[in-house]
N, C-alpha and C positions, 0 to 999 in steps of 0.2 A: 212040422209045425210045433211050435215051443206053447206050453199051456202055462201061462202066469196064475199063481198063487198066490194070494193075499197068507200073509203071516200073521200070525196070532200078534196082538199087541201086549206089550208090556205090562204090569200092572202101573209103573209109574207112567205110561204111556195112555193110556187109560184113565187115570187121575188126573194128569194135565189139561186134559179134555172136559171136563166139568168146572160149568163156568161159577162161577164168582156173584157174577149181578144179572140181571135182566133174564133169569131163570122164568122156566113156565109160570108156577105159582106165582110172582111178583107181576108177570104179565096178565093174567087172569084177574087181580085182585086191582090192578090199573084200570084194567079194560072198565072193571065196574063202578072202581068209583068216580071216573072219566064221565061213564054215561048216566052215571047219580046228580052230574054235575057240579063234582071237586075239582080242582084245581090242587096241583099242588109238583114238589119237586120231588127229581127222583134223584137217587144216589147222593143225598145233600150231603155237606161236609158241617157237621155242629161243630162247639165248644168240647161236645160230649164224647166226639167222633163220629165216619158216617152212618147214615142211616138210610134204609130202602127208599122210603116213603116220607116226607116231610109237609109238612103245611106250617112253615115258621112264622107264620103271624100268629097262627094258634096254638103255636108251641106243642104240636102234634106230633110225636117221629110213630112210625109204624115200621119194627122189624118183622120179616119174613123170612122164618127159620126153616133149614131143610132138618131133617128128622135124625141124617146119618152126622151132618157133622157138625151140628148144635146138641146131639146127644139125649132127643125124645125118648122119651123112658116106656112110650109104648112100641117104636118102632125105629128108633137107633139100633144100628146090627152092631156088633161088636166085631172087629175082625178077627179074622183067622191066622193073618198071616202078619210079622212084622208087627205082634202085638204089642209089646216096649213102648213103640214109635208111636201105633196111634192111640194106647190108652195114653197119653205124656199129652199128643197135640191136640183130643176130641179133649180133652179134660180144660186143656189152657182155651180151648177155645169157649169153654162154659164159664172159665172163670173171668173173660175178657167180657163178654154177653153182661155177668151180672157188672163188672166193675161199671159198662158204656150204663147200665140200667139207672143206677145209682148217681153215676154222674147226672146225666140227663136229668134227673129225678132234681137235683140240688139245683139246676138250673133254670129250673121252672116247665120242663116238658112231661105230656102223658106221654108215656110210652107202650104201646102197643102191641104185643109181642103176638104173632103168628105162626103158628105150626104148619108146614107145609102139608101133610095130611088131612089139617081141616080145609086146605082151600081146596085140594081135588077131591075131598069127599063133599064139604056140605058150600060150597063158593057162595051162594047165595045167603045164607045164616052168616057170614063170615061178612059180607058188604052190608047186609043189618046191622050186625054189631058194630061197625064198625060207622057207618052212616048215622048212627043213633048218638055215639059219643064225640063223632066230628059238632052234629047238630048242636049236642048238649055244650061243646067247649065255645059253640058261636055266640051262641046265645049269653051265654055265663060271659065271653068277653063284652058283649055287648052293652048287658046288662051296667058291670063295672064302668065302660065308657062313659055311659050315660049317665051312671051317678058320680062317680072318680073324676 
């Protein structure tokens, strides 16, 4: 009898396996403001470029940043291996972050930026703040409706 062996993977093998959108944190951070009772889109496509989280009537985007390849300054690891490559692309990837920030910004959205470490650490503080300044943009368009 032949005994099969699982192979060590890759590291780019390994890499290709880490998704892109609808990661834990982004799912967690759904679930609550779903049952806060927002509405709102996911993976939207702006002006600004996409964004995780959107409520474009309120000109809301909320990104939700993972720590290693947005480059948190508490909990970003630096690699070891192939270091060239990913201080070039963790870096292009902070400069792409501020440029969508700034656009966004010029086009009249808050933007919202999330740390993946604060949704598995504090999730609940995380849909406060977050439910507190949905609230605050309702209100404030409202406000303008009614006078505007």
């Amino acid at each position: 009898m032949q005994v099969l062996r699982k192979r060590a993977l890759t590291r780019s093998e390994v890499m290709s396996r880490i998704k892109g959108r609808d990661t834990q944190p982004e799912l967690v951070i759904r679930r609550l403001l779903f049952a806060a009772g927002w509405r709102f889109r996911v993976h939207y496509q702006t002006a600004g470029g996409r964004v995780d989280i959107a409520f474009p009537r309120l000109q809301v985007a909320i990104l939700i940043d993972g720590c290693f390849w947005h480059g948190c300054r508490y909990h970003g690891v630096k690699p070891k291996t192939n270091v060239e490559f990913w201080s070039k692309k963790l870096l292009e990837n902070r400069r792409r972050d501020r440029r969508q920030r700034r656009k966004l910004g010029r086009l009249g959205w808050t933007v919202l930026r999330i740390w993946e470490h604060s949704v598995e650490r504090v999730p609940t503080e995380v849909s406060a703040t977050l439910n507190k300044e949905l609230t605050r943009k309702l209100r404030s368009q409202m406000v303008r409706g009614v006078s505007g």
